[in-house]
N, C-alpha and C positions, 0 to 999 in steps of 0.2 A: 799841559797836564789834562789827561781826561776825565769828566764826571764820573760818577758810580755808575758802575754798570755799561760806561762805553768801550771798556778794554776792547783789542783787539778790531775795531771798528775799523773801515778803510778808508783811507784821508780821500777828501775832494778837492775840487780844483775852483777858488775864486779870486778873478782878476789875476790870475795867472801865479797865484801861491797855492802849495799843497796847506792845506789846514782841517784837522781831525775836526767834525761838525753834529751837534745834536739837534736835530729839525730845523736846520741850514745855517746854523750858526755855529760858531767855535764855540767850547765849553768856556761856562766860567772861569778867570784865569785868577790861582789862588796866588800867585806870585806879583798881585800888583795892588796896592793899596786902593779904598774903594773910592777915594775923590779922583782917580784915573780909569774904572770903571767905564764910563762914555766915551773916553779917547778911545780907551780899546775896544768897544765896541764897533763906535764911529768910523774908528779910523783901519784899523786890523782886518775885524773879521763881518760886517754887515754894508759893506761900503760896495752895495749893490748897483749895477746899470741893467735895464733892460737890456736883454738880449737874448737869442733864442734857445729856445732849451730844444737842444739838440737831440735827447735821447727821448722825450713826449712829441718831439716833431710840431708842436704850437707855440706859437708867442706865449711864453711865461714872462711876465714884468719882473717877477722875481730873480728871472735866473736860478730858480735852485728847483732839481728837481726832486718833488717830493713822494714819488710812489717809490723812492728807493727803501729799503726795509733799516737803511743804516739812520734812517730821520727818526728821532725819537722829542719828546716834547717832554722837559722839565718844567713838571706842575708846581714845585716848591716855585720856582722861579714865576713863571708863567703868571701866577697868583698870588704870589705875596701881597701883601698892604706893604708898601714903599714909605706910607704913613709913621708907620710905627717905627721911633726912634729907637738906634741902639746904639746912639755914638753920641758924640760931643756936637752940640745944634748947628755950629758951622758944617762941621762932615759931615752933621746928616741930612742938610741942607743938600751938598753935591752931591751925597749917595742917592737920596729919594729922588735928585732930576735923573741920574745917572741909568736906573733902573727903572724907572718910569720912561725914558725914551728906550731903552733894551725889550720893556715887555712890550712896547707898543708895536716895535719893529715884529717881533714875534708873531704879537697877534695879527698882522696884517698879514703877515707869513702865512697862517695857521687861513686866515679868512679867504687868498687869494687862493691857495692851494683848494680850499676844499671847494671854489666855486670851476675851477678847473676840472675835476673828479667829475662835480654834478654835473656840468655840463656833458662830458664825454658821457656818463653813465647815462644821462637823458637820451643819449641816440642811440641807445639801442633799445629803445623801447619799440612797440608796434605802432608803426604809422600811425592807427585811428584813436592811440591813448598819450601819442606823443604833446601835444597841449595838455592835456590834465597832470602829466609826469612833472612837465616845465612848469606847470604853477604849482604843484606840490614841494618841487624843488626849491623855487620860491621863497616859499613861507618855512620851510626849512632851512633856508638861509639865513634869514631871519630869526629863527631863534637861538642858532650857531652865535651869531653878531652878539644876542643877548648873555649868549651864554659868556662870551670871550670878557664882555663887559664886568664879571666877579672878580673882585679884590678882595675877599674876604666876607665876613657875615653881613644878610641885608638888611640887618637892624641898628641901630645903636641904641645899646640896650636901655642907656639911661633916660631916651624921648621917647621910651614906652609908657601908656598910660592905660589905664582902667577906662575903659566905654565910659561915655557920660550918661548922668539917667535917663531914663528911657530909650536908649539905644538896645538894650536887651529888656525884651519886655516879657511879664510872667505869662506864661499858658494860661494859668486859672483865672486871668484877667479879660481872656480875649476868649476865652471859651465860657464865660458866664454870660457876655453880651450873646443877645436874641439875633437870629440870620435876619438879616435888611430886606432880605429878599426870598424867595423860594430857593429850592435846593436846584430845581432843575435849572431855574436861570441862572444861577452861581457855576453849574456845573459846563454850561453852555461855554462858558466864558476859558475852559479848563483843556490843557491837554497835558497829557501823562507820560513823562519820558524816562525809560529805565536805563543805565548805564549796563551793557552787553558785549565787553568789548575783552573780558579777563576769561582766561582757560582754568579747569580745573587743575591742572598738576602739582599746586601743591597738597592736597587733598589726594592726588596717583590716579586720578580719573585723566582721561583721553577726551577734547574736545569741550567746548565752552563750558561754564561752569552753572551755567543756567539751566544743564540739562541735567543735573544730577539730584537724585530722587532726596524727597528732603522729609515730606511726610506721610504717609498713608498710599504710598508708591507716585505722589506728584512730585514734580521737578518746580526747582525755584519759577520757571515761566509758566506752569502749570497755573501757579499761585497766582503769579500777575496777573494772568487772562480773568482767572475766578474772580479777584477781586472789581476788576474795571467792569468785567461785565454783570457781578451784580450791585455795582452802583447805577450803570444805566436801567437795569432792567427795573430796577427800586422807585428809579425817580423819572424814568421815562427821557432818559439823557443820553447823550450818545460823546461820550468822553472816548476820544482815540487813544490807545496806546502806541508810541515809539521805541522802537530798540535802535540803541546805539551801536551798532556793532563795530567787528575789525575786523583787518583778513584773516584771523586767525578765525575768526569764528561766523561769518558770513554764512557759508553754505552752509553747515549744518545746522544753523540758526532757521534758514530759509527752509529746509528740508522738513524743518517741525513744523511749523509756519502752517502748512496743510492742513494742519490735522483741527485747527480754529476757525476754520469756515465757517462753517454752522453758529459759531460762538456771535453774542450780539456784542460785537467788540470791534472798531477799525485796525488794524495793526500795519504801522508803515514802519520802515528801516531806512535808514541810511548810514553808511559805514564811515570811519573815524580815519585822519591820513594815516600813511603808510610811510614812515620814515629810514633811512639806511640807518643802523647801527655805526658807530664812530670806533676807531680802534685808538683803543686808549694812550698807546704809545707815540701814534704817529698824526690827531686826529683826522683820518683819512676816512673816508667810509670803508663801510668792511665789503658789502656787496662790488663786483666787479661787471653786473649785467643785468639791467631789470628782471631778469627771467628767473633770477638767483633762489636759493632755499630761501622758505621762510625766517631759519635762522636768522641769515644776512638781514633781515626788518625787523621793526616794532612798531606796534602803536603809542605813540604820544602822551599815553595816562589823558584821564577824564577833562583835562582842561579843554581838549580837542571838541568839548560839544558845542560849544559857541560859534563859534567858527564855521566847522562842520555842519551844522544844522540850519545855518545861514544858504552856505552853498551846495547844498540839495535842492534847495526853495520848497522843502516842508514847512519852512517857517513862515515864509512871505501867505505859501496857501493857506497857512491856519486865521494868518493874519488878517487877511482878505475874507475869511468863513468869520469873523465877526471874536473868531479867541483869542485871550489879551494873555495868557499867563501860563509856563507849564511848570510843574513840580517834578523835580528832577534828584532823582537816588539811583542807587548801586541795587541792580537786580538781586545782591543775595542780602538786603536788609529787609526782614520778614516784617519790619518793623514799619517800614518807610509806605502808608496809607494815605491816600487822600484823607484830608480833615476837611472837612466844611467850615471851620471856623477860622481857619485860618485863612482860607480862601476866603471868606466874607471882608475880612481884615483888608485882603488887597484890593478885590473888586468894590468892595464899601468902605472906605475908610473913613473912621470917627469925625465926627464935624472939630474943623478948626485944626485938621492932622494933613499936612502931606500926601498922597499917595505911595506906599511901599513901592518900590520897581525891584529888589531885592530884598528878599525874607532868608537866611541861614539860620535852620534849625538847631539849637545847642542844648546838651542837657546837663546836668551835674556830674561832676570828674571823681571819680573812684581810683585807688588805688591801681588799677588795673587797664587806665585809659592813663596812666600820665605822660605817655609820651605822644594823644592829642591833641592836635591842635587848636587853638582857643580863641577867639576875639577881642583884638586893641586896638585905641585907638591910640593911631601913630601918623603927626602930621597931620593932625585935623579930619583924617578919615576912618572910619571903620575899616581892620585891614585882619586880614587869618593870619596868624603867626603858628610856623609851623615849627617842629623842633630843630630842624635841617637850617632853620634860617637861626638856629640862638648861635651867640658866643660860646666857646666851651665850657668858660668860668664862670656863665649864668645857667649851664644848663641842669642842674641840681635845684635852680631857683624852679626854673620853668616848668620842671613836674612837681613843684610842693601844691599839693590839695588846698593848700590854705589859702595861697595868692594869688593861683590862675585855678577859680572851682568851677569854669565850663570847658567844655571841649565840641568843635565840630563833629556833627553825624554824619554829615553831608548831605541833607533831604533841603535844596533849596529850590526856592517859589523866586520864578523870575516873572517880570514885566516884558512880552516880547516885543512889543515895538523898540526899547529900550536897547533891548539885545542887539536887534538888527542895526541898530544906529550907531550901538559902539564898534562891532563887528564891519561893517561898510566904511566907517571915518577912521579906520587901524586904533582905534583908543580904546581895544581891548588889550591890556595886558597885566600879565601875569609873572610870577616870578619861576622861575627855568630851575625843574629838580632837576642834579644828576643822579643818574642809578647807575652804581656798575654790576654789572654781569662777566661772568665768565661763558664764551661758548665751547659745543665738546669738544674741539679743539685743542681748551687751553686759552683761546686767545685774549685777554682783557678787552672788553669792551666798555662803551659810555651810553646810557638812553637819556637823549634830555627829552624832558615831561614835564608837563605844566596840570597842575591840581582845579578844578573846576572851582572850587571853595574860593579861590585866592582869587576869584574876577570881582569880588566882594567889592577890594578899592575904588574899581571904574564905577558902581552907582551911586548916583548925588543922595539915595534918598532907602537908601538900606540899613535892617536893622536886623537884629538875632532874636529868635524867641525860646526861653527857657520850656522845652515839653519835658512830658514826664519820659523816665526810661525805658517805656516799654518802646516811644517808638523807636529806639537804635536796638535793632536783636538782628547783627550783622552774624554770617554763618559764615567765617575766616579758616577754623580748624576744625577737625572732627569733636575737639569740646566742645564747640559751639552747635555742633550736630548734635550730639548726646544729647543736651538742654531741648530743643524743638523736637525732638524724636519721643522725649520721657512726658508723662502727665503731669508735666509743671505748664503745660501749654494745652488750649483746645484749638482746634479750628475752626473756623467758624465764614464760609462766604472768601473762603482762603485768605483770612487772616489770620495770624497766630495769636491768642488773647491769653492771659495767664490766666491758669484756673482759679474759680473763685475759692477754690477750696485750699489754695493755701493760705496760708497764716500772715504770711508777709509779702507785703509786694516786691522784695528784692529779690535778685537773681542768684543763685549759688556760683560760688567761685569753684570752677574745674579744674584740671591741670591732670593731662592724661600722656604717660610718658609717648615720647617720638618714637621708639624701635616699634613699638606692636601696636600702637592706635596712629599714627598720624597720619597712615592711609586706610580710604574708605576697606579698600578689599580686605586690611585686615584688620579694622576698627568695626565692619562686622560681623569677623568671627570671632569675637571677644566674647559676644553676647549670645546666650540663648533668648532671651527679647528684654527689651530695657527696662532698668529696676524702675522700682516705684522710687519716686524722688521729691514728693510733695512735701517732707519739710526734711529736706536737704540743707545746709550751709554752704558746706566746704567739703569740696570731693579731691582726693592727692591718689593716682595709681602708676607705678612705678614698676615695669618688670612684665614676665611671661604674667599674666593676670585673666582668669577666664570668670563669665558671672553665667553661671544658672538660672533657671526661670523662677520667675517669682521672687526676686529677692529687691530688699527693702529697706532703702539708705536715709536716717536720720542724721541731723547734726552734722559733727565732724567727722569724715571719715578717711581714713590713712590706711594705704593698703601697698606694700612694700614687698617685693620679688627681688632678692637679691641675683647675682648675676648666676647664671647653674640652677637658681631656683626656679619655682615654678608653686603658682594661689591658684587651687580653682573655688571658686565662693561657690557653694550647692546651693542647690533649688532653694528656695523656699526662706532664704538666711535672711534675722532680720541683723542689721546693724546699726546703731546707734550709740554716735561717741565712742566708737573704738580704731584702733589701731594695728593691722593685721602685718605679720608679716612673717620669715620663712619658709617654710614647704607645707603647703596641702593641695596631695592629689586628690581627686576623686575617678577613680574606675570603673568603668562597664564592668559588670559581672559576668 
């Protein structure tokens, strides 16, 4: 009997039986009760000898060959928890060995296959990148192994606990103490790493997403530069910036790069690995020849800077230049500032306190952040519990505002000797997202990606510190544009500060429909220049929706285009607590 989806597949050939195979094995056989499960396994269909695979022309130990399109990989199976009883304790007794020696066979399957692939892929790199290809491969191997290792959720939900106190400490506690020292020596001790490694196109922009204009025609890197350089220029300090980049975003990164010479600012790069995409069906790499499209790759998500900033030896040079510490954020978080006081905290720490070697910035969880990730302690350590890692049955728990009210920013202050030592002993590790993607192809793909937040666990002496909101003001969607772009913000030395002129310190809630605002190009021609929005609440716009100059959004405001309709708001409208909706043109005359 074949699984779903294997009809019509063409039988193969092992130890001399024809037998129908999904990713080199026979499908599960529903005709046999499951305390016989391992016999048939055992005995039937995985009852493999070394021998040569005749159609790759290399020694496969497996015998199967797996670049055929007819191997496909059953993830129910692959993944189940074996744990979880659904039979009488004796059955489940043989079912859970039964299936735990089946998946295991698999995953060796799945491990041998893909180190076969990397290998062949690795020789067709260019001679003088062929060693750096082989160590990238490497360490991709490596998180493959991690990856095979999930049975299910990496928590158990019930040895979650709440941080002990003082494991999350208040801002206003650590920004009332006096600096220990000057700024410029605190600053000395400082370098500045921005995360540069994501493209615009969710936004419809072409090319990284640092280069897209955000306020008063500067680009998110625009910001960065102004900012670092007038911290140096302030205190007479010379705080380098680092960009992280990836291949997607390298060169045109470097190409901007120019144009900050003149700026009193160091600016070094080094780029993040470069992984093949995995095909979901068969996990194979998708690429078939280093040279391959971009497609065929991706970078690794922000985990990569550990690691990666080790093996540049940016890090050992800073180390050596007398700097102990960088603070490390996502280049589109307008929010993510050097503080001085928090760096005092690491470089000076309180008599009778520790030294921090990790700091993770947390703030208070809104309605609007619950699917945030938040700080527990699990196993005696401070660890990010992300939502990907809950059970399904607690994940209603894990966005209530009431039980988990912080969420990571991701603006974290590391200790870099600390870094280099867990990076050089491998006892940096992290837990392995997957992401699927679809390429235009069609074809299902896998990226496993590891979160920089989640290296939390590996230090002895880490802890979260409650800041206020302002410093998380990440620019994710074109709402998040409208907010920085409107006078609820100043700039000031290219930081974005809220203006003192509104009333309240919180941020209005946005929500601008996908068809006509979710890309730049036509988010804005929505606008004849953006409304006033200083006591703003709550903004909802839905539909063909145009806004006139000068117009001026109080409270709640709702503004509804049904489909065929079409709202233009004229110049000059004020609105306050109302709710628009149906047909209003306005025409040239």
């Amino acid at each position: 009997m074949l699984t779903k989806g294997m009809e019509g597949k063409q039988p193969v050939m092992l130890n001399g039986e024809s037998k129908e195979r999904v990713n080199g094995y026979s499908p599960t056989r529903t005709d046999l009760p499951c305390n016989k499960l391992a016999e048939h396994v055992t005995e039937k269909t995985v009852k493999v000898e070394s021998k040569h695979n005749e159609n790759a022309g290399v020694f496969d130990p497996t015998g199967i060959n797996r670049q055929s399109s007819t191997n496909y990989v059953d993830w129910e199976l692959l993944f189940s928890d074996p744990q979880i009883p659904s039979s009488p304790r004796g059955a489940h007794l043989e079912r859970t060995q039964s299936i735990m020696e089946f998946q295991q066979l698999m995953k060796n399957d799945a491990k041998s296959a893909l180190r076969h692939e990397l290998d062949r892929l690795g020789k067709t790199a260019d001679t003088e990148n062929r060693d750096g290809v082989k160590k990238d491969f490497e360490n991709f191997e490596k998180l493959f192994k991690r990856f095979l290792l999930k049975t299910g959720p990496s928590v158990v939900w019930s040895e979650i606990k709440s941080p002990p106190e003082g494991y999350i400490k208040s801002y206003r506690d650590i920004s009332s103490c006096e600096l220990s020292c000057s700024e410029k020596d605190l600053l000395s001790k400082l370098v500045v790493v921005k995360l540069n490694g994501g493209l615009g196109t969710s936004m419809g922009c072409v090319g990284p997403k640092s280069l897209i204009s955000v306020r008063s025609g500067l680009t998110f890197l625009d910001l960065t530069v102004q900012q670092i350089e007038s911290l140096n220029k302030r205190y007479q300090a010379d705080v380098p910036l680092v960009l992280m980049n990836s291949f997607n975003t390298h060169d045109d990164t470097n190409m901007i790069l120019r144009k900050y010479h003149s700026c009193q600012v160091k600016i070094h790069t080094f780029n993040q690995n470069r992984y093949p995409r995995i095909n979901k069906e068969t996990l194979l790499p998708i690429p078939q020849s280093c040279d391959d499209p971009l497609e065929a790759w991706y970078p690794p998500g922000h985990g990569d800077v550990y690691e990666c900033i080790v093996k540049s030896g940016l890090l050992e040079a800073f180390v050596k230049q007398g700097k102990e510490f960088m603070f490390v954020s996502n280049i589109d978080n307008l929010g993510a500032t050097v503080d001085l006081h928090i760096l005092n905290m690491m470089v000076n720490p309180p008599e009778g306190q520790k030294p921090c070697d990790f700091v993770m910035e947390v703030t208070d969880k809104t309605r609007a952040d619950v699917k945030g990730g938040t700080l527990i302690d699990y196993n005696g350590k401070l660890r990010l519990l992300e939502i990907a890692q809950v059970p399904k049955e607690n994940v209603d728990e894990f966005k209530s505002v009431s039980k988990f009210k912080i969420f990571n920013t991701n603006n974290l202050w590391m200790h870099m000797p600390t870094v280099a030592k867990l990076v050089n002993s491998g006892e940096m590790n992290m837990e392995v997202i997957v992401n699927n993607k679809r390429l235009q192809n069609g074809t299902n793909v896998i990226q496993l990606e590891t979160a920089c937040g989640a290296g939390v666990k590996n230090f002895a002496n880490a802890v979260g510190i409650n800041v206020p909101r302002s410093r998380f003001l990440p620019v994710k969607k074109t709402s998040d544009l409208l907010l920085v772009m409107s006078n609820l913000y100043e700039l000031q030395h290219g930081s974005m500060m809220m203006s003192k002129k509104r009333q309240f310190p919180t941020t209005p809630l946005i929500k601008l429909g996908d068809e006509h605002f979710s890309k730049i190009h036509k988010f804005m021609g929505r606008f004849q220049n953006i409304p006033d929005m200083l006591e703003l609440d709550h903004l909802t716009v839905s539909g063909d929706v145009t806004f006139g100059n000068n117009v001026t959004l109080k409270g709640t405001v709702i503004i509804i285009a049904n489909h065929g309709e079409r709202i233009d708001i004229p110049s000059g409208a004020f609105l306050e607590n109302k709710i628009v909706s149906g047909n209003l043109r306005i025409l040239d005359h």
